[in-house]
Wavefront OBJ file of the C-alpha trace (Angstrom):
o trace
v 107.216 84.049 108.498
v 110.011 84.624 105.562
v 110.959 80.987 106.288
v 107.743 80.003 105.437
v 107.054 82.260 102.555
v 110.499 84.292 101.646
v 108.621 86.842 99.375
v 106.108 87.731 102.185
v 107.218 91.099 103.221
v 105.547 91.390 106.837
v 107.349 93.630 108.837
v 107.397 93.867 112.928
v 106.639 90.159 115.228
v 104.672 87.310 114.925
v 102.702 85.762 117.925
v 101.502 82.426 117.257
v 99.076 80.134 120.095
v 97.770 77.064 118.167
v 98.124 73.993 116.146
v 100.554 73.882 113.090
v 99.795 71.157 110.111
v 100.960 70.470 106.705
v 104.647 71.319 105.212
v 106.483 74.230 105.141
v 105.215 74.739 101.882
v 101.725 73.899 101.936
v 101.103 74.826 105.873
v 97.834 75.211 107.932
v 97.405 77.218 111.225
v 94.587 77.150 113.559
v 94.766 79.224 116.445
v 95.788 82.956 117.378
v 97.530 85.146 115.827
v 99.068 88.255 116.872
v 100.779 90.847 114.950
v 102.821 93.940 116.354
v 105.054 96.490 114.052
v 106.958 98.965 116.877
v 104.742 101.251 119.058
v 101.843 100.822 116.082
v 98.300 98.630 117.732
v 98.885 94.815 117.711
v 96.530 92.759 115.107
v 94.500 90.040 116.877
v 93.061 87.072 114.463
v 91.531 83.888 115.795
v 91.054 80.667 112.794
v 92.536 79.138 110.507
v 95.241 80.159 107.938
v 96.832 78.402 105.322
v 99.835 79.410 103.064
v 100.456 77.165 99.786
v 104.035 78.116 98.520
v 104.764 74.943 96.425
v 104.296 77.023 92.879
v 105.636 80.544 91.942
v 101.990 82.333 92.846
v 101.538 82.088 96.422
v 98.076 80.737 97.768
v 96.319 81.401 100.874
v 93.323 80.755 102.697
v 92.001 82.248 105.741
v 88.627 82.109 107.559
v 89.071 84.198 110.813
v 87.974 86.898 113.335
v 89.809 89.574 113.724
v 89.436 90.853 117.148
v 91.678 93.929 115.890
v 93.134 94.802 112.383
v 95.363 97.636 113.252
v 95.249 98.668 109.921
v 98.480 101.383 111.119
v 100.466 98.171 111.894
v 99.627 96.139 109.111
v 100.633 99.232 106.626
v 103.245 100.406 108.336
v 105.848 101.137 105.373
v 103.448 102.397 103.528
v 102.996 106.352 104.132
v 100.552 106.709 101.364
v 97.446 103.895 102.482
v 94.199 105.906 102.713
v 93.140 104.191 105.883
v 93.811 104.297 109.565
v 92.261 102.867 112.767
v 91.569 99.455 113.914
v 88.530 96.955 112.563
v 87.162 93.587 113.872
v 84.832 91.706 112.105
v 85.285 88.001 110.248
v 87.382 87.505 106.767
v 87.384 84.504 104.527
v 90.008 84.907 101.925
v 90.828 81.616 99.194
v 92.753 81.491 96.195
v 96.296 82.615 95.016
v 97.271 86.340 94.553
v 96.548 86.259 90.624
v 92.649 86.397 92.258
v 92.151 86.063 95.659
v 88.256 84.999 96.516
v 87.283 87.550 99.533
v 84.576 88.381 101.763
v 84.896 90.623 104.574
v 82.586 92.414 107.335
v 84.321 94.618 109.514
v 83.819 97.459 111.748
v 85.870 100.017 112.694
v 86.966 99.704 116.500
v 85.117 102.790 118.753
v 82.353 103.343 116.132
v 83.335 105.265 112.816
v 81.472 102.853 110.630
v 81.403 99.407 108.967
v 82.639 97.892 105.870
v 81.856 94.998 103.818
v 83.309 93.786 100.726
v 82.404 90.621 98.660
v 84.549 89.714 95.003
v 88.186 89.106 93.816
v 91.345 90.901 95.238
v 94.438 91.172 92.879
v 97.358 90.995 95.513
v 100.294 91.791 93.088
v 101.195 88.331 91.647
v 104.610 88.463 89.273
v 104.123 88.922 86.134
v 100.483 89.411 85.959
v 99.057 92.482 84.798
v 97.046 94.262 86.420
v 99.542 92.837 89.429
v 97.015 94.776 92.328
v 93.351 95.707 91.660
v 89.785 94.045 92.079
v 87.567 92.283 89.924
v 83.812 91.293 90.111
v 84.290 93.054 94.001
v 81.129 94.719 95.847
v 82.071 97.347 98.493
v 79.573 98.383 101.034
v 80.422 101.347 103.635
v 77.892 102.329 106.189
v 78.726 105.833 108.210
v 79.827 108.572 106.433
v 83.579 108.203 107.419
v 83.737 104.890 106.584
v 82.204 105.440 102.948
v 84.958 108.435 102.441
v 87.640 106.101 103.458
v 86.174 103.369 101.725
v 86.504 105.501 98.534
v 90.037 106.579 98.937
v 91.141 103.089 99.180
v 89.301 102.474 95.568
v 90.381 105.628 94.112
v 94.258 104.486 95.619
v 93.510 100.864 93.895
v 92.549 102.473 90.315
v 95.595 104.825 90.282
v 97.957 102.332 90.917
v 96.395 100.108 88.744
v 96.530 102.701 86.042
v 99.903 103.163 86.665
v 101.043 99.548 85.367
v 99.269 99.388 82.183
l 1 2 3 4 5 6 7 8 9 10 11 12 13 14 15 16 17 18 19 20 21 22 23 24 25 26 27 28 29 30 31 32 33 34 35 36 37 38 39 40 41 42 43 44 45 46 47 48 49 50 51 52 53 54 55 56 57 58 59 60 61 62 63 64 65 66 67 68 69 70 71 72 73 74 75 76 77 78 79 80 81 82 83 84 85 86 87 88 89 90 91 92 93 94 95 96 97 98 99 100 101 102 103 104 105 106 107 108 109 110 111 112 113 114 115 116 117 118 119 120 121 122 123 124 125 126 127 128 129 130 131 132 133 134 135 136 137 138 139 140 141 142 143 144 145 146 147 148 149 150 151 152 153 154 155 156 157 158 159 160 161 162 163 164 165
């Protein structure tokens, strides 16, 4: 994956079963994708996935199903995330990471709730300000734990995007 996009900091393997298209820096996969971080749950995604790395901002598109999400592998480094657990559901992501067009609806693996989220993601582009946030985003929890964890993740997002002003 760093060959493909050096600043992508993704740690653990990559499993990849499909069809590969495009350039190193513009590339499209279709197919399966599995990630694993150490003795955290594997991630499961089936679609497509495109990274565009040709300018300074990188872009990415995705329109998948995520069979599992481990959220504990995908956030491994980070001690701090409010969530835990494993979703599934289907995510279309398109844009670059100044605003990243999202929709989501996922559910949390052995019941615990549901969440669905529609709007703009700020994934921490350089030299943009706020670099991580949300614009113009709708977040929907259904089940009481998801709607507590849904609002830690927000409260998480506002702090930290209080901190860089």
């Amino acid at each position: 994956m760093r060959r493909l996009v050096p600043g992508f900091d993704l740690q653990g393997e990559l499993d990849v079963s499909g069809t590969l298209t495009g350039t190193l820096k513009n590339a499209m996969f279709s197919g399966t994708l599995r990630h694993h971080d150490g003795e955290r749950n594997a991630s499961i995604i089936r679609g497509v996935v495109g990274l565009d790395s040709r300018t300074d901002v990188l872009g990415v598109f995705a329109d998948v199903h995520a069979d599992s999400l481990s959220l504990d592998g995908l956030t491994g480094r980070m001690a701090a995330f409010p969530l835990r657990g494993s979703l599934a559901g289907t995510i279309r992501l398109n844009g670059d990471l100044t605003g990243v067009e999202t929709h989501a609806d996922l559910a949390m693996l052995g019941g615990g709730g549901a969440v669905r989220g529609d709007g703009t993601l700020l994934l921490g582009a350089p030299d943009m300000h706020p670099g991580f946030g949300a614009r113009d985003f709708t977040l929907h929890a259904q089940h009481h734990q998801a709607h507590r964890r849904a609002l830690r993740v927000a409260r998480a997002v506002a702090v930290r995007r209080n901190d860089h002003r």
